[in-house]
C-alpha positions as CSV (number, residue, x, y, z in Angstrom):
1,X,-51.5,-13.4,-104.9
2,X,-49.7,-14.1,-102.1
3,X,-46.0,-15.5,-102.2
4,X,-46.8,-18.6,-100.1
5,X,-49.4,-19.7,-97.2
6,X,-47.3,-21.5,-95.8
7,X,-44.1,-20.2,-93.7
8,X,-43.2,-22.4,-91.5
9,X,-43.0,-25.9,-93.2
10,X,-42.2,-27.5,-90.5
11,X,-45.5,-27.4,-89.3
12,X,-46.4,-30.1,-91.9
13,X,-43.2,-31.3,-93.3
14,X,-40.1,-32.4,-90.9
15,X,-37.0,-35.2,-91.9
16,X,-35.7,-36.6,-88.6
17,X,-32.5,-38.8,-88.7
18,X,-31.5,-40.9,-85.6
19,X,-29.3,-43.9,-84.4
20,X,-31.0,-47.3,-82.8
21,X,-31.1,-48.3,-80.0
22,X,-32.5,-52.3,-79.9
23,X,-35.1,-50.6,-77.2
24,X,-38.4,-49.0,-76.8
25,X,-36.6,-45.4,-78.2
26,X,-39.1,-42.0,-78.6
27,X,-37.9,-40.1,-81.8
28,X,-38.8,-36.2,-80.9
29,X,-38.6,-34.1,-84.5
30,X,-35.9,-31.4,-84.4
31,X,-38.3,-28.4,-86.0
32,X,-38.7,-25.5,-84.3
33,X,-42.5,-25.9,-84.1
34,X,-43.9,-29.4,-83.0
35,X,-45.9,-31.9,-85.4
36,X,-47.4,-34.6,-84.9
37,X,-47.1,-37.0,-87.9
38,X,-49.5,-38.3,-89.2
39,X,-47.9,-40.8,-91.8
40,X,-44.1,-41.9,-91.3
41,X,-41.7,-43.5,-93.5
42,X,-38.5,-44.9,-92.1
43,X,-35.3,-46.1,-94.1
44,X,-32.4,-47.5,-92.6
45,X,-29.1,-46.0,-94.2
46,X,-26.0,-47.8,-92.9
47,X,-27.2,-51.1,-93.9
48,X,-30.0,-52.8,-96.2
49,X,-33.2,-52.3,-94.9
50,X,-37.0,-51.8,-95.7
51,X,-39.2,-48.5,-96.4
52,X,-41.6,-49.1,-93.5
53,X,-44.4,-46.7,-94.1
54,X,-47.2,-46.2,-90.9
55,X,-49.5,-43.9,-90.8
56,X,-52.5,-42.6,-88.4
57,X,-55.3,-44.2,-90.3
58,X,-54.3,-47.9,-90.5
59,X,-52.4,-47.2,-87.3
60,X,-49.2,-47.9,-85.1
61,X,-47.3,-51.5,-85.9
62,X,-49.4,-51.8,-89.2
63,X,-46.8,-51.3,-92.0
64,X,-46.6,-51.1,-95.7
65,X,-43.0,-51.3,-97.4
66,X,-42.2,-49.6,-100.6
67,X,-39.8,-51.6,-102.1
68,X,-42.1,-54.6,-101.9
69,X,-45.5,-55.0,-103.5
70,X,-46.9,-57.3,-100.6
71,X,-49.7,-56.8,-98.2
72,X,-49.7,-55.0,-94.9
73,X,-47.8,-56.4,-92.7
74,X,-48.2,-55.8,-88.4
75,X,-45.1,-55.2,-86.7
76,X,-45.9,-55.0,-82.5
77,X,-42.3,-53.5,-82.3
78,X,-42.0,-51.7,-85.3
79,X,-43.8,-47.7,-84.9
80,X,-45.5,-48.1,-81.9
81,X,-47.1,-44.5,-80.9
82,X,-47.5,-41.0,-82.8
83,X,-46.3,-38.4,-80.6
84,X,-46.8,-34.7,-80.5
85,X,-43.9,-34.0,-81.9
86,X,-42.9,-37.4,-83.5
87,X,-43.1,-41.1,-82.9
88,X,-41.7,-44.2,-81.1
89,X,-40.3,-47.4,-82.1
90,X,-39.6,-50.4,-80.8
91,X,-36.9,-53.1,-81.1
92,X,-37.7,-54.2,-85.0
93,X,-34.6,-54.1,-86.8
94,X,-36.6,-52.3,-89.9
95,X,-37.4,-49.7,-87.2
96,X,-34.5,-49.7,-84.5
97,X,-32.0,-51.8,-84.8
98,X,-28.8,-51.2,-82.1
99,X,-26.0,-49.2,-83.5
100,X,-27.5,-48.3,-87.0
101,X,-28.8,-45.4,-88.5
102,X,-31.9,-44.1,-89.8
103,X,-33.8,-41.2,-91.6
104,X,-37.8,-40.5,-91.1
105,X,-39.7,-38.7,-93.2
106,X,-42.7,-37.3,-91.4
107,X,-46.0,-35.5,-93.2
108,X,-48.6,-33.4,-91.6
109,X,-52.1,-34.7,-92.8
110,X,-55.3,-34.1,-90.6
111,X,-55.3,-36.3,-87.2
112,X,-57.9,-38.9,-86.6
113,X,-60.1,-40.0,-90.0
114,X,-63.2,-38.7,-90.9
115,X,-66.1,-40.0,-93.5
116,X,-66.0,-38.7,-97.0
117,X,-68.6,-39.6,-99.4
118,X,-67.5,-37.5,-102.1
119,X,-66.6,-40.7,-103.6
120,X,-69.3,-43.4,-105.5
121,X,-67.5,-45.2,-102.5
122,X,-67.1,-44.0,-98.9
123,X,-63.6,-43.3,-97.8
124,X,-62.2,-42.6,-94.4
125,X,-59.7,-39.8,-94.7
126,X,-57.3,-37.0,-92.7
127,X,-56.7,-34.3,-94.7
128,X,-54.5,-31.3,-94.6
129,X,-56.1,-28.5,-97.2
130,X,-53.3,-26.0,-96.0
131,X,-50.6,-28.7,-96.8
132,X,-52.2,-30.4,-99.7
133,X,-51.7,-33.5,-98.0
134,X,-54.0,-36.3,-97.3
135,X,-54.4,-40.1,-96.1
136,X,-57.2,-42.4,-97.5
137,X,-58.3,-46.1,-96.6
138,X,-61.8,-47.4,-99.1
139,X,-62.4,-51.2,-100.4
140,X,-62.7,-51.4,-104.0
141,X,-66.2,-52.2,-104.9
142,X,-67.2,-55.4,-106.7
143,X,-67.0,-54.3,-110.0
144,X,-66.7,-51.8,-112.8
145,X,-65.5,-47.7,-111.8
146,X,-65.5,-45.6,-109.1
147,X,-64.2,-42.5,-107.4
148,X,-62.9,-42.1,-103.9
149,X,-63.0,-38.9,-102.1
150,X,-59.2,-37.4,-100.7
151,X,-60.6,-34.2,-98.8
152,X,-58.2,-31.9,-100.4
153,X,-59.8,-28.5,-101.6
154,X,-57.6,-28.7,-104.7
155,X,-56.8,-30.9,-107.4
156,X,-54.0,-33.5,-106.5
157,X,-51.4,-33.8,-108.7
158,X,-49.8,-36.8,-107.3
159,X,-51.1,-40.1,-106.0
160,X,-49.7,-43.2,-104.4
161,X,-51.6,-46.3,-103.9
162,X,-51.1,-49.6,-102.0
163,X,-53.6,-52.5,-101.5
164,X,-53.1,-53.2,-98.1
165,X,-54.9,-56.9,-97.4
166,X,-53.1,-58.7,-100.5
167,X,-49.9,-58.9,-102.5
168,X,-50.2,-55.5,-105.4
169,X,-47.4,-53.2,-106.9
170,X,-47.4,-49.4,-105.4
171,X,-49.6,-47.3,-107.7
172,X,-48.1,-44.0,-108.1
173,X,-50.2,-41.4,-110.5
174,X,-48.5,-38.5,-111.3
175,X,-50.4,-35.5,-113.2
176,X,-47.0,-34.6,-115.3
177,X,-47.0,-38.1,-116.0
178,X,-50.6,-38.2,-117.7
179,X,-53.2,-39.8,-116.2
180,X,-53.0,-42.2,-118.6
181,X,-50.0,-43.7,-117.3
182,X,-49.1,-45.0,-113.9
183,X,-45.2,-45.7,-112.3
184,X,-44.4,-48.5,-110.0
185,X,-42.7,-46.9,-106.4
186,X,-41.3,-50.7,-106.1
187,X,-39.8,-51.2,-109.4
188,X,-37.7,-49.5,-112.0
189,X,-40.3,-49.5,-114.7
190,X,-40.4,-46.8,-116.5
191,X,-44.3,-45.0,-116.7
192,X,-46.8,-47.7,-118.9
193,X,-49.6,-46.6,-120.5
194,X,-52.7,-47.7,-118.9
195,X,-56.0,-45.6,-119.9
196,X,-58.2,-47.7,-117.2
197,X,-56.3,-47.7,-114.5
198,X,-57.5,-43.7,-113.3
199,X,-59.8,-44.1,-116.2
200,X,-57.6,-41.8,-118.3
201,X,-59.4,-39.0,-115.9
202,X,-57.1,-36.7,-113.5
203,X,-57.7,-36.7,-110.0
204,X,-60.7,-33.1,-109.4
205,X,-61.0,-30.8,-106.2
206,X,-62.5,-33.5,-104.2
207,X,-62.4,-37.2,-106.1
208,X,-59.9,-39.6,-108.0
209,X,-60.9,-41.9,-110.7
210,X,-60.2,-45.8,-110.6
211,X,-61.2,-48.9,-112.5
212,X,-61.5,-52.4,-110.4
213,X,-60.5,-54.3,-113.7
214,X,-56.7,-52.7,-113.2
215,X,-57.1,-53.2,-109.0
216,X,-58.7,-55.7,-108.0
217,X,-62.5,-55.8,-106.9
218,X,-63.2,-56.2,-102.4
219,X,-60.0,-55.3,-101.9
220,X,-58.7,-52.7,-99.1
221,X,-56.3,-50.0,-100.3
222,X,-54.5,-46.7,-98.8
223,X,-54.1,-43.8,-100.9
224,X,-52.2,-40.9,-100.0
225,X,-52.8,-37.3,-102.4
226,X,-50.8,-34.7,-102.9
227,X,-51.8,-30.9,-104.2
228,X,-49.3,-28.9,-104.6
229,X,-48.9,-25.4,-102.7
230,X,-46.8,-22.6,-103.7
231,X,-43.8,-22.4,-101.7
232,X,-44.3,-25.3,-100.1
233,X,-44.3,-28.2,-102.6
234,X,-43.7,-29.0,-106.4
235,X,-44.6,-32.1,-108.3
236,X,-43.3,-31.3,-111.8
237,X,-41.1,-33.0,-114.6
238,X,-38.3,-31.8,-116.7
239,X,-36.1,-33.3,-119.6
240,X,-32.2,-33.9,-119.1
241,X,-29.4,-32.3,-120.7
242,X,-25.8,-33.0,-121.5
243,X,-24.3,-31.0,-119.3
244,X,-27.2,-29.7,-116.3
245,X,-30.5,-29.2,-116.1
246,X,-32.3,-26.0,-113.4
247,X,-35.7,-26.7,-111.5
248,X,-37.3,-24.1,-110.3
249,X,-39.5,-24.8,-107.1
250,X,-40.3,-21.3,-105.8
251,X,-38.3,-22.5,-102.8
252,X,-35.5,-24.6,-100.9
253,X,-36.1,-27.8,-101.0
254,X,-36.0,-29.8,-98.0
255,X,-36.8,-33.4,-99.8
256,X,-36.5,-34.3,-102.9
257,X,-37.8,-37.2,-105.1
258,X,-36.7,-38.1,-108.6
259,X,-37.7,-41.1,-111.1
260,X,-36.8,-41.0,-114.4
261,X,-39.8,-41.6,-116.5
262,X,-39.6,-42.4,-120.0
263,X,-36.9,-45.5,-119.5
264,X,-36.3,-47.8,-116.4
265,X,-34.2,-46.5,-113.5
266,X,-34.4,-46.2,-109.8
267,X,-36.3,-43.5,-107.8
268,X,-33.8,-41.1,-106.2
269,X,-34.6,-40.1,-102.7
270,X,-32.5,-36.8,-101.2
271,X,-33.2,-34.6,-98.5
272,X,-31.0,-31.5,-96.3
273,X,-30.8,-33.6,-93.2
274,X,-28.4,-36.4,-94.4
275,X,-24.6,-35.5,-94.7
276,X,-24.2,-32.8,-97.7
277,X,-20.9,-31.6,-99.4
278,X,-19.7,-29.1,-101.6
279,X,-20.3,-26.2,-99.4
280,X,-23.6,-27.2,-98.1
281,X,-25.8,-27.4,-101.4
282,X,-24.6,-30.4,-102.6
283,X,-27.0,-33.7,-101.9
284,X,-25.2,-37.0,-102.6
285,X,-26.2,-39.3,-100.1
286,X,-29.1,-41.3,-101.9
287,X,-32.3,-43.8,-100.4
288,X,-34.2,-45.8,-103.2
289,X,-38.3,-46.3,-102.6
290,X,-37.8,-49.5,-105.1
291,X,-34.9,-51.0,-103.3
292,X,-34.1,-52.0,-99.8
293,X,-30.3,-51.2,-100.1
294,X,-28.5,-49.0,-98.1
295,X,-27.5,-45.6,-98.4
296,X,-25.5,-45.0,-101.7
297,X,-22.9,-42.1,-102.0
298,X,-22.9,-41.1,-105.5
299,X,-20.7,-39.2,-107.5
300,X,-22.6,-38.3,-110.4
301,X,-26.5,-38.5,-109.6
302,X,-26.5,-36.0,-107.2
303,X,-28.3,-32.6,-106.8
304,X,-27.8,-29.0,-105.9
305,X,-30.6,-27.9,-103.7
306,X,-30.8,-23.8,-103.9
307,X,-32.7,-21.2,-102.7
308,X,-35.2,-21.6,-105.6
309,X,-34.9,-24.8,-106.5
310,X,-32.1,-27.6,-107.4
311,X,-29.9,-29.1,-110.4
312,X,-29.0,-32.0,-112.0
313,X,-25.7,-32.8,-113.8
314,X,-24.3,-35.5,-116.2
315,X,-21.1,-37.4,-115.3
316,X,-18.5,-38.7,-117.5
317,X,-19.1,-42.1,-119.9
318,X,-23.1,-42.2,-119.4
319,X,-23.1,-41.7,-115.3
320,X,-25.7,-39.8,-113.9
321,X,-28.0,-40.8,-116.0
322,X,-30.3,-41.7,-113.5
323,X,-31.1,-38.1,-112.3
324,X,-30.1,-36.4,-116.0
325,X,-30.0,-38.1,-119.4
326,X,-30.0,-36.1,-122.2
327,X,-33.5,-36.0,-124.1
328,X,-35.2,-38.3,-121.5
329,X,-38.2,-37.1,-118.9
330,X,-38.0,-36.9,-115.7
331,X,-40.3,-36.5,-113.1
332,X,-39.8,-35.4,-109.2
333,X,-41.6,-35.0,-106.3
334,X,-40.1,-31.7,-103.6
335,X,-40.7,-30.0,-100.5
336,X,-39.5,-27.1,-98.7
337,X,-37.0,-26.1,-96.2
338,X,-38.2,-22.5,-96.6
339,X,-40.1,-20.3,-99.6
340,X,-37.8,-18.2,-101.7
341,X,-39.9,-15.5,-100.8
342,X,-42.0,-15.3,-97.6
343,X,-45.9,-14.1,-97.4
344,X,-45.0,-11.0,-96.6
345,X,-42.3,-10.8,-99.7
346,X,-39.3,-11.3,-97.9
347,X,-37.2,-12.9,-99.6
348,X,-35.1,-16.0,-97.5
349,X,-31.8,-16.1,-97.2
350,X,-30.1,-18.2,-100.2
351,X,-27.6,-20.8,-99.4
């Protein structure tokens, strides 16, 4: 079996950061290979801001916010055009604003939409089955269950899901959660039990499970899936420790997303392209998907991303507890910088 299929992960996966300019301001990707994006998210860091979240389906100014559980909201000067090899914005603060600075993280997924009636309902969906990455828009029928199709060859293992025409919390399924359980991406929550909501089924090769008595019938949503490819992404969990705690990924991760599960507490966004310390490995400046505050510079819930993988630690008097606390589950989300080992079993160079 091979090491990895994918190489190059910056054909599907690229973080871009930048600094506004109050004008119409075209964001080119820094990868060595360019890629289009096909769903964006945008945080500003110096300041408090929104996650603005576009993406290629629902289309340019139309824009979901994570740390808010209201409807779609259009933004004429907020992401105005995908390009092929990034995006432009316009002169919305949440986007742009003069002076202040931002970080983009940009997924591959498959272009324009196509039909898919894997699904008791039609979906339109782009799909990536080399990344494992795709983007789904259905209405939820009248009543009872159904299944939407996500055009992935392979099972997801995670799924996020906004309503998009109404006010609705983020949906996020995650399969070392249990699909019996679901988390809220805008609130601290930790998982509840819910055995409708993916009607206590995980997502198969081609459909996911839903129940309109948890969601709401006639109602639009966008769901984006995530199947996990060796070398290239992880969505895993792992329990904390008193002192620190080794994940191994199978490569270096690139971004990296952290909730801790089994009590309430923040989601932890990291990734390589913000300012790192400690000799390069060391990931301390922190985004939250549940809160519109800025950038935090934390001295205890950091990570160490490695060659394989990353680590957690525990600070002094019960800090860093968000990213470790002994006993308690943790669940993350990763992608790569570069495999630990190549397709052709090379291994890359550790840092």
């Amino acid at each position: 079996m091979a090491y990895t299929t994918i190489d190059n992960p910056e054909l599907y996966f690229q973080t871009k950061t930048y600094t506004g300019t109050g004008s119409s301001h075209a964001i080119t990707l820094d990868g060595s290979e360019d890629m289009q994006p096909d769903w964006v998210w945008i945080k500003r860091r110096n300041s408090a801001g929104g996650n603005m979240t576009t993406d290629v389906i629902r289309g340019v100014t139309k824009t979901l916010i994570t740390n808010e559980n209201g409807a779609e909201q259009t933004f004429s000067n907020g992401l105005t055009a995908f390009g092929s090899d990034g995006f432009t914005v316009g002169s919305e603060d949440g986007f742009n604003k003069a002076s202040d600075t931002f970080v983009a993280w940009n997924w591959k997924a498959g272009g324009s939409a196509s039909s898919n009636s894997n699904g008791s309902i039609t979906s339109s969906v782009s799909a990536s089955t080399d990344a494992g990455f795709s983007i789904s828009t259905f209405t939820s029928p009248g009543s009872g269950t159904f299944t939407f199709g996500h055009g992935l060859s392979s099972a997801p293992k995670v799924v996020i899901l906004k309503r998009r025409d109404g006010s609705q919390n983020w949906i996020v399924g995650h399969d070392s959660a249990g699909w019996g359980y679901w988390l809220k991406l805008n609130d601290t929550d930790a998982k509840l039990s819910n055995t409708s909501m993916w009607q206590n089924t995980a997502p198969s090769s081609s459909i996911v499970s839903l129940d309109t008595s948890q969601i709401g019938t006639s109602n639009t949503f966008v769901a984006y899936c995530f199947a996990e490819k060796k070398g290239y992404s992880k969505f895993g969990s792992y329990t904390g420790t008193s002192s620190q705690v080794f994940i191994y990924t199978g490569f270096k991760p690139k971004f990296i997303l952290i909730k801790k599960s089994s009590e309430g507490a923040s989601w932890h966004l990291f990734d390589t392209s913000r300012t790192v310390s400690n000799g390069g490995n060391q990931l301390n400046k922190i985004l939250f998907p549940n809160s519109s505050n800025a950038e935090s510079d934390d001295a205890y819930n950091y990570v160490d991303a490695v060659s394989n993988g990353f680590r957690c630690f525990s600070g002094p008097s019960g800090q860093g507890t968000e990213t470790n606390k002994s006993g308690h589950t943790f669940i993350y989300m990763a992608f790569s910088e570069s495999s630990f080992v190549n397709s052709n079993g090379v291994p890359t160079n550790a840092r």
